[in-house]
N, C-alpha and C positions, 0 to 999 in steps of 0.2 A: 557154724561159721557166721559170724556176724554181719551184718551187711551196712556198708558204708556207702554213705550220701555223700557226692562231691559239692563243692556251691557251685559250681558252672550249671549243676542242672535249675537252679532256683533262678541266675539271674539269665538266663538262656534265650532268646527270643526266639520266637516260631518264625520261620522265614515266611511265612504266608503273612503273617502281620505284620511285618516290617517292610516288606515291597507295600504294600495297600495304604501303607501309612506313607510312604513317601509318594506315591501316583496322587495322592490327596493333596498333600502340599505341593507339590509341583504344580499340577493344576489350579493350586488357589494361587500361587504365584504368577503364572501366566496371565490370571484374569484379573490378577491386583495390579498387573504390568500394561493390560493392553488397554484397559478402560483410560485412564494418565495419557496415553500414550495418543488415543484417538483423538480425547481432546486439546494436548497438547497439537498433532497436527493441523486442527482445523483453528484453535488460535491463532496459532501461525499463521493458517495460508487468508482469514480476516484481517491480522496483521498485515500483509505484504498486498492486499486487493486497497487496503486503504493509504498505505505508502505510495500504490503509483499512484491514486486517482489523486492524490495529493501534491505528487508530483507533474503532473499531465495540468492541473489544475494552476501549478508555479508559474510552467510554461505558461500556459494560454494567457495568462497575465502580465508575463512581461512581454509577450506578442501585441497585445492589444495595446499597452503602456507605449510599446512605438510606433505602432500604426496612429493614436491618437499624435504624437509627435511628429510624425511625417505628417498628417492632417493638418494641425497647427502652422508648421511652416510652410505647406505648400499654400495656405488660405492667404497668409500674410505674403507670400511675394505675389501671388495676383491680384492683394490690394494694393500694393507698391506699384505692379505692373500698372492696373487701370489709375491709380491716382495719376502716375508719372505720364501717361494719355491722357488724362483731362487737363492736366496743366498746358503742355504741351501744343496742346492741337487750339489753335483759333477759330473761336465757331465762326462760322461766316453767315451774316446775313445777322448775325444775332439769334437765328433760327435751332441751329443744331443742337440736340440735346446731350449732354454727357455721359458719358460711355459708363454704363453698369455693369456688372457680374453677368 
């Protein structure tokens, strides 16, 4: 009796070789995934540390921009105020000196 080859036996793969083979690539895909991934989050989170202090920094700027304006014109009406007292007031005696700051 003659004995016949099927080809399932030639292109057949050993189930030991084909799980091993796929644990292999899974694992190199996980570690080609988390490496991107790690430094994709700390990008990020450098990104968003330099966004507030950019933003905190807007603030304190336009804080100080009107406090220097409230400055400004609180100086100017107490020179108004003391000018508008030395015109006003008569020294007497010729003595009195003029009202400063």
């Amino acid at each position: 009796m003659p004995r016949t080859i099927t080809k399932s036996k030639y292109y057949k793969k050993s189930p030991r070789l084909a799980s091993s083979s796929r644990q292999i690539n899974n694992n190199t895909m996980k570690k080609e995934f988390v490496f991107p991934l790690i430094i994709g989050i700390l990008f990020g989170a450098m990104i968003m540390m330099f966004w507030q202090f950019s933003t905190r920094l807007a603030n304190q700027n336009a804080r100080l921009a009107q406090l220097e304006q409230y400055a400004t014109q609180n100086s100017q009406t107490i020179n108004e105020v003391v000018s508008f007292i030395n015109q006003n007031v008569a020294p007497q005696d010729g003595a009195a000196a003029p009202v400063t700051e």
